[in-house]
C-alpha positions in Angstrom: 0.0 0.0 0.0 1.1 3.3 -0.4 2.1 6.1 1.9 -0.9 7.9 3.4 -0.6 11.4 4.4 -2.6 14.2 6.9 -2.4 17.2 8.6 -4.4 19.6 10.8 -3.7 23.4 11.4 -4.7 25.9 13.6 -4.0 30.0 13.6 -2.7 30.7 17.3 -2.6 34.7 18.8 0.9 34.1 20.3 4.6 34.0 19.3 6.2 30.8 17.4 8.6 30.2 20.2 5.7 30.2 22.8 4.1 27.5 20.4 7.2 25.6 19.9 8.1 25.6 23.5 4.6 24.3 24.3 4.9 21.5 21.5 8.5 20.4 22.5 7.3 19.3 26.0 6.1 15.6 26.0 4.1 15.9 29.1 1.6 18.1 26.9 0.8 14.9 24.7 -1.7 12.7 26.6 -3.5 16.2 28.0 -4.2 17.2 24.9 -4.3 14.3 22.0 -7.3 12.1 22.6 -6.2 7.9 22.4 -2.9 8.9 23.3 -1.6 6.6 26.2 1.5 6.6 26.6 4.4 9.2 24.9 7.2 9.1 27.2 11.3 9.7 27.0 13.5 6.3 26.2 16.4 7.7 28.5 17.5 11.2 29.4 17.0 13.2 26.4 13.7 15.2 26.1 13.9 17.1 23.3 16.2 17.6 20.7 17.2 15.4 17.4 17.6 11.5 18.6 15.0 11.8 22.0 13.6 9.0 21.7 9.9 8.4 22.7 7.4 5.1 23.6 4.4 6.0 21.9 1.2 4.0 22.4 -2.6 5.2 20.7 -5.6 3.1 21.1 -7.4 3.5 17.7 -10.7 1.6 17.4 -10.1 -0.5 20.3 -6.6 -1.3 18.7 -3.1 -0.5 21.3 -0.6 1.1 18.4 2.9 0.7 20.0 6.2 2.3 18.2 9.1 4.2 19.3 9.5 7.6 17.8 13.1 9.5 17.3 13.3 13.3 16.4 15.0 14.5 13.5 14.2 17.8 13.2 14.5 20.1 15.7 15.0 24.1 14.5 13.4 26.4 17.6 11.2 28.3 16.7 10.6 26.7 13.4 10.1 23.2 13.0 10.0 20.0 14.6 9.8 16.3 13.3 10.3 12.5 14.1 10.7 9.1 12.3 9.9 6.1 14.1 11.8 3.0 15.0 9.4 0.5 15.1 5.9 -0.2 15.4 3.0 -1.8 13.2 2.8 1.4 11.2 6.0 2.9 9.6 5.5 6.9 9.9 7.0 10.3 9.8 5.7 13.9 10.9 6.4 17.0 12.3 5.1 20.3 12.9 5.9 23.5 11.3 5.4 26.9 13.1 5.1 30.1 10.8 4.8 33.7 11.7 2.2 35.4 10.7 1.1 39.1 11.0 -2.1 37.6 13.7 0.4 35.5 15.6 1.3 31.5 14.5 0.2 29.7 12.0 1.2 25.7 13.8 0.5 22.8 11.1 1.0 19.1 12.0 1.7 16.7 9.1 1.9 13.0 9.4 2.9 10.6 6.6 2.5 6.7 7.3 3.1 3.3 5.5 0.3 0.9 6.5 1.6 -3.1 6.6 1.0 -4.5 3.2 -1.4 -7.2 4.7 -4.9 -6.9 4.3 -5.7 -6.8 8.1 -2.9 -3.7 8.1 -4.9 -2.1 5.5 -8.6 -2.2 7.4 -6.9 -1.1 10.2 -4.8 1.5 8.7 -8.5 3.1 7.1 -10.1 2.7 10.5 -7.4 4.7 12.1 -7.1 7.1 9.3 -10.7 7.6 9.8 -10.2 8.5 13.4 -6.8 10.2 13.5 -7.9 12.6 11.3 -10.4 14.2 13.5 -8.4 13.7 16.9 -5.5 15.7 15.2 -7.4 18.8 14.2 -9.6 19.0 17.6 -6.0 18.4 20.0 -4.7 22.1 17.7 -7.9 23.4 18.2 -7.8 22.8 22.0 -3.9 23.5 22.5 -4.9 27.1 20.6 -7.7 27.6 23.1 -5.5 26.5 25.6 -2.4 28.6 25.0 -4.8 31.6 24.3 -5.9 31.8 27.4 -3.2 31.7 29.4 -1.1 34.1 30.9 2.6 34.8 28.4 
């Protein structure tokens, strides 16, 4: 099967770094990303290229383990990871652009179902669901970061 891709944006009143800082701390994951169960540091590093993340999203009753690795990391610009392992090869990032109202903060994701026919029924199921979860955790991180004190 081929590569799938998605994204989600949201326009944010507040600077890129605030954004990117906000982004770049793990512990925000789980509050924010509905199915997300887990996302938490393999060893010391945190942020930067090569942290290393366990990642775990329960998709239409399914656990999706993998281990995610940043490759990008360019404050206040752009982030991005590759992962490691898991049932579903994928790649993403988010990008962060100034704009004259504040941040523009878009999250793409590009993944490789498993070529088996299971793989690709789950891969649409999750699709399906991902989608939506994406755009709604930006919308609620904008609401979020909007309201709160700089």
């Amino acid at each position: 099967m081929a590569k799938l891709e998605f994204s989600a944006s949201a326009l944010m009143r507040i600077s890129p770094e605030r954004a990117f800082d906000y982004f770049a701390d793990h512990r925000h994951v789980a509050e924010v990303l509905q199915g997300v169960t887990r996302w938490e540091p393999i060893g010391s590093r945190t942020t930067g290229v090569g942290a290393r993340y366990e990642v775990e999203l329960v998709a239409m009753g399914f656990p999706l383990r993998s281990v995610l690795r940043l490759d990008r990391w360019r404050r206040p610009h752009e982030m991005g990871w590759v992962s490691e392992s898991g049932l579903i090869k994928q790649e993403g990032g988010f990008t962060f652009t100034k704009t004259a109202e504040g941040v523009r903060v878009e999250l793409r994701i590009a993944y490789e179902p498993p070529a088996a026919a299971i793989g690709a029924l789950i891969a649409r199921q999750v699709d399906r669901v991902v989608r939506g979860r994406l755009q709604r955790a930006l919308e609620r991180i904008r609401d979020t970061l909007e309201s709160a004190p700089s």
